[in-house]
C-alpha positions as CSV (number, residue, x, y, z in Angstrom):
1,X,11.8,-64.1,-6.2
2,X,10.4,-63.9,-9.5
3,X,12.8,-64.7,-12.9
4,X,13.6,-62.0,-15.2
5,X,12.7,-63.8,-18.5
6,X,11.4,-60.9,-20.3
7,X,14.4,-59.2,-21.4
8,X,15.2,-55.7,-22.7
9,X,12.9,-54.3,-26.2
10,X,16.4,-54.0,-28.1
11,X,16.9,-57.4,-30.5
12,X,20.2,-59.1,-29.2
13,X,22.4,-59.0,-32.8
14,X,25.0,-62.1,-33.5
15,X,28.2,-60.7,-32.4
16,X,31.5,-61.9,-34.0
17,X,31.7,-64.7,-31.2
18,X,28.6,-66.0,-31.8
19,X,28.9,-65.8,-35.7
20,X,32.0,-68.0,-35.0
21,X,30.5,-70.4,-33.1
22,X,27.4,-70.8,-35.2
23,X,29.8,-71.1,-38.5
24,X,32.2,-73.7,-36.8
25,X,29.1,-75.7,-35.4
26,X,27.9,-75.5,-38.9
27,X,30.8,-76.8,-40.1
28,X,31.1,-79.5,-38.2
29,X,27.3,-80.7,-38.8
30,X,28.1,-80.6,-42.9
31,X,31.6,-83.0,-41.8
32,X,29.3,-85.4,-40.2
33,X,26.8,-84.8,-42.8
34,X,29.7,-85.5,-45.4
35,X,31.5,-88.3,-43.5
36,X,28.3,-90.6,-43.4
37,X,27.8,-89.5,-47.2
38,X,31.2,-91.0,-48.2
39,X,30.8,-94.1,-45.6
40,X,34.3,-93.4,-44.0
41,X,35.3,-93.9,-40.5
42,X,32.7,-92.6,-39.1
43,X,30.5,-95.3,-40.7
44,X,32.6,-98.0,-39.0
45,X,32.5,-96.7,-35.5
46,X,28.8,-96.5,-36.0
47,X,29.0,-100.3,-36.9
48,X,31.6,-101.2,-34.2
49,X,29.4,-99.4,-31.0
50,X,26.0,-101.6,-33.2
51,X,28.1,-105.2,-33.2
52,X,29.2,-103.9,-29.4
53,X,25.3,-104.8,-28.3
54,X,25.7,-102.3,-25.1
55,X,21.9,-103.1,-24.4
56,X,22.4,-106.9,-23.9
57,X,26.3,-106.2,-22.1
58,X,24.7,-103.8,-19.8
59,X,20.8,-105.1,-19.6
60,X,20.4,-103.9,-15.9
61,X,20.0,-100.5,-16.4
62,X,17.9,-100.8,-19.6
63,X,14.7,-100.2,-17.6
64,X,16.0,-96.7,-16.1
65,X,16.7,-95.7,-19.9
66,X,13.8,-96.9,-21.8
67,X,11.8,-94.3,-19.3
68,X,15.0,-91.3,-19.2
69,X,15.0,-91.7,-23.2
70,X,11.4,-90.2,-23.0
71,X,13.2,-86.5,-21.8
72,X,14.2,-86.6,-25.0
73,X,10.7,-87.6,-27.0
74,X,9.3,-84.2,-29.0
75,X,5.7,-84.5,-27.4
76,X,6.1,-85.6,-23.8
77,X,9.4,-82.8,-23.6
78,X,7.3,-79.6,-25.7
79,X,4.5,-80.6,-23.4
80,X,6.0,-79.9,-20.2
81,X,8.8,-77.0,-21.6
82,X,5.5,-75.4,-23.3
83,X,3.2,-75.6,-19.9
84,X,6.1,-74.2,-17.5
85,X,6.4,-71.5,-20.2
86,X,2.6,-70.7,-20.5
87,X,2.8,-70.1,-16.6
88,X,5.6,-67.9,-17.1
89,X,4.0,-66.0,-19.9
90,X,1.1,-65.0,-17.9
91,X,3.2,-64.2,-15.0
92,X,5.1,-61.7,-16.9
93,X,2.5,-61.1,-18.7
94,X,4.3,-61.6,-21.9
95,X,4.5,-64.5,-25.2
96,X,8.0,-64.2,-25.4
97,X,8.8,-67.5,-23.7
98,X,6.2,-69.5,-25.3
99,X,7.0,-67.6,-29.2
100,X,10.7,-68.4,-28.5
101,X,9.8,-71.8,-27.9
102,X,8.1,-72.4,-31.1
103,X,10.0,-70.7,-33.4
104,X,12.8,-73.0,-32.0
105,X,10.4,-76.1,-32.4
106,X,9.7,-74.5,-36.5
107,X,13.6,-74.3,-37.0
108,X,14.2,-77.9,-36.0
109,X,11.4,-79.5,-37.7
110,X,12.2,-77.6,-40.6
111,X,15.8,-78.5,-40.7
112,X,16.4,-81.6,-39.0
113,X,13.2,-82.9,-40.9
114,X,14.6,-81.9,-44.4
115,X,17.6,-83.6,-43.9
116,X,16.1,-87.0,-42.3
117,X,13.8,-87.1,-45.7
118,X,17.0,-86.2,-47.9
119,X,19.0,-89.0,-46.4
120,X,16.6,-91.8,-46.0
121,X,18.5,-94.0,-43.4
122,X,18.4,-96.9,-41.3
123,X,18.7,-97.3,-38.2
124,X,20.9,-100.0,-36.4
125,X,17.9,-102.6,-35.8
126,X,17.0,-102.4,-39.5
127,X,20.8,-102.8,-41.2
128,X,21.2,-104.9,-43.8
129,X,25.1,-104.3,-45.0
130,X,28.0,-104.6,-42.8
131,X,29.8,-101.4,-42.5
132,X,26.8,-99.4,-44.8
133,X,26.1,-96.1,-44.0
134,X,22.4,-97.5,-44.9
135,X,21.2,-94.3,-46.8
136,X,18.4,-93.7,-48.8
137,X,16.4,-96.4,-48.0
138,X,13.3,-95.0,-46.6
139,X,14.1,-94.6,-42.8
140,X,14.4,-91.4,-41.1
141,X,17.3,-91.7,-38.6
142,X,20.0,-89.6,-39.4
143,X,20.1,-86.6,-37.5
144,X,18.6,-88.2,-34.1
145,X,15.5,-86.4,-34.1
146,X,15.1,-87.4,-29.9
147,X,19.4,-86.0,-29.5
148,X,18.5,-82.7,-31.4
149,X,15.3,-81.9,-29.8
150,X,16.9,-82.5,-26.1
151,X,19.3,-79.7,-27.2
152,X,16.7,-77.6,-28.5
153,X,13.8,-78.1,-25.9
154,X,16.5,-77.9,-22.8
155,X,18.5,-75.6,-24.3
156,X,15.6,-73.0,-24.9
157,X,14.3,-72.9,-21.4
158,X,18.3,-72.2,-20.1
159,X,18.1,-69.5,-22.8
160,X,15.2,-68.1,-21.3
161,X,15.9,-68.4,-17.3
162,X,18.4,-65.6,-17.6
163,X,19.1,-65.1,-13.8
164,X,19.7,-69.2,-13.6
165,X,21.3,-69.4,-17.3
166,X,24.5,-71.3,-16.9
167,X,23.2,-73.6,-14.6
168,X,20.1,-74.3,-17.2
169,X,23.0,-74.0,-19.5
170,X,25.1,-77.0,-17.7
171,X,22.1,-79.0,-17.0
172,X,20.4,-78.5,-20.4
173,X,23.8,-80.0,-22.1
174,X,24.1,-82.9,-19.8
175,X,20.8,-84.1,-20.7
176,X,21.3,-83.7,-24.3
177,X,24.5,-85.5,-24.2
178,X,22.8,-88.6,-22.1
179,X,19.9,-89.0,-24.3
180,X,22.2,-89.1,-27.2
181,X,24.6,-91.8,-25.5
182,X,20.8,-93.3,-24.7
183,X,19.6,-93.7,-28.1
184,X,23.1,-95.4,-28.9
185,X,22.8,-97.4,-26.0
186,X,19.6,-98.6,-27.0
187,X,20.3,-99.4,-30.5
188,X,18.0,-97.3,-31.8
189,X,20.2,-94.8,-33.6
190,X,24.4,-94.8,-35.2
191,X,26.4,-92.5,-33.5
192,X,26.7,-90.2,-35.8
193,X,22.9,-89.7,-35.9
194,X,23.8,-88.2,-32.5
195,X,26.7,-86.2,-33.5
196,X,24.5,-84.5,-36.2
197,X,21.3,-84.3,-33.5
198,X,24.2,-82.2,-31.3
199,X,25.2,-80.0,-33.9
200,X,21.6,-79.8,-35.4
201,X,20.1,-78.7,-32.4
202,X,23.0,-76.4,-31.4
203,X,22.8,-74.6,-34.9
204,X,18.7,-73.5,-33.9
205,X,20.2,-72.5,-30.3
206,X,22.6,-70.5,-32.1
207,X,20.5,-69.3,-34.8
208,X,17.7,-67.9,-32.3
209,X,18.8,-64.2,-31.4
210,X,18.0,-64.2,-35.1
211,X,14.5,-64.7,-34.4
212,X,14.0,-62.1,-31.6
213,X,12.9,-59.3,-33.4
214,X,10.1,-61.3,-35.0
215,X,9.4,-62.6,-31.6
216,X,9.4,-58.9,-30.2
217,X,7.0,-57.4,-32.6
218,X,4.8,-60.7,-32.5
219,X,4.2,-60.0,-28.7
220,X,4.0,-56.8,-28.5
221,X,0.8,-57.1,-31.0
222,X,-0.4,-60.5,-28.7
223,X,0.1,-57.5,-25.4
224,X,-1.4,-54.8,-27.3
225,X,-4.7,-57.1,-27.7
226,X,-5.0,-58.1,-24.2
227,X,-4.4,-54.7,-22.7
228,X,-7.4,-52.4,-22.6
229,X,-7.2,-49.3,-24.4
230,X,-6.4,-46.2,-22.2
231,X,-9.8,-43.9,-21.0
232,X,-9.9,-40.6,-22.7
233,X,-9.9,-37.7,-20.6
């Protein structure tokens, strides 16, 4: 039975639930965003889980991580999300799912990127100060680019399944949420890299019925070209 992924002509608008939910997610990104700013608690737990070592305490699993942690890698992800979506475009014979798809990709290389430029941190292998937040010093940690784009990538293909979406839903957050926890376990980003990443990449899942009537007139131009026009009688 085929999946329904081409919904309805009419734009879905942000109703008052959703507006909530994107403005409280917001909110919480700007608190991490702040916390690490001001070096507060935050900062500490982020040094407390780095001094913790959980990749030499728990060194037998390492090997299964190093090659889960790649689910959440922008080119090996986008690859596969963007060739299951091409087949599904030409099946429905529609650019939705692949258009959706980038302009989710746009959003969070647009805003995740700004703010990993802005902020200029460290991550855990390269701290020099105890208890630092390790700003502005040339890295580009902080959000966890691999947490937010397992949100977004995941996350994009439950919002287009439709018929399947709260499982997609379920699954999509659970790997988010693990590749996160990875990238801690690893070392390789603070904790609150992957608090932000969460909230970073829920704020583009939130923010895209924003971009469906861009999407919508985008394909129907893309359909409009492949279609043949209509014989004249």
């Amino acid at each position: 039975m085929q999946d329904q992924i081409r919904q309805s002509d009419a734009a879905p608008l942000m109703t008052r639930r959703h507006a909530v939910l994107f403005g409280l997610t917001g909110l919480v990104y700007l608190l991490v965003v702040v916390e690490v700013l001001r070096g507060t608690r935050l900062v500490e737990l982020d040094w407390a889980l780095k001094q913790l070592r959980p990749y030499k305490r728990w060194p037998e699993v390492q090997p299964l991580l190093n090659v889960w942690i790649v689910a959440g890698q922008r080119g090996p992800s986008a690859i596969v999300a963007c060739a299951w979506l091409g087949w599904r475009s030409y099946r429905v014979r529609s650019l939705r799912p692949l258009l959706v798809m980038g302009a989710a990709l746009l959003l969070l290389n647009i805003t995740v990127g700004a703010v990993k430029i802005v902020t200029g941190r460290l991550g855990p292998h390269y701290a020099h100060w105890i208890d630092s937040p390790e700003l502005f010093s040339g890295g580009q940690i902080f959000p966890s680019g691999h947490t937010a784009n397992a949100v977004v990538t995941w996350g994009v293909l439950a919002y287009l399944a439709v018929r399947w979406r709260r499982t997609g839903a379920l699954l999509a957050g659970l790997t988010a949420v693990s590749i996160g926890l990875t990238t801690v376990y690893l070392g390789t980003h603070w904790i609150s890299d992957v608090f932000a990443g969460w909230a970073a990449g829920a704020l583009v899942l939130l923010a895209l019925p924003l971009a469906e009537p861009y999407v919508t007139a985008i394909d129907r131009q893309v359909v409009a070209l492949w279609r043949p026009p209509a014989a004249e009688h």
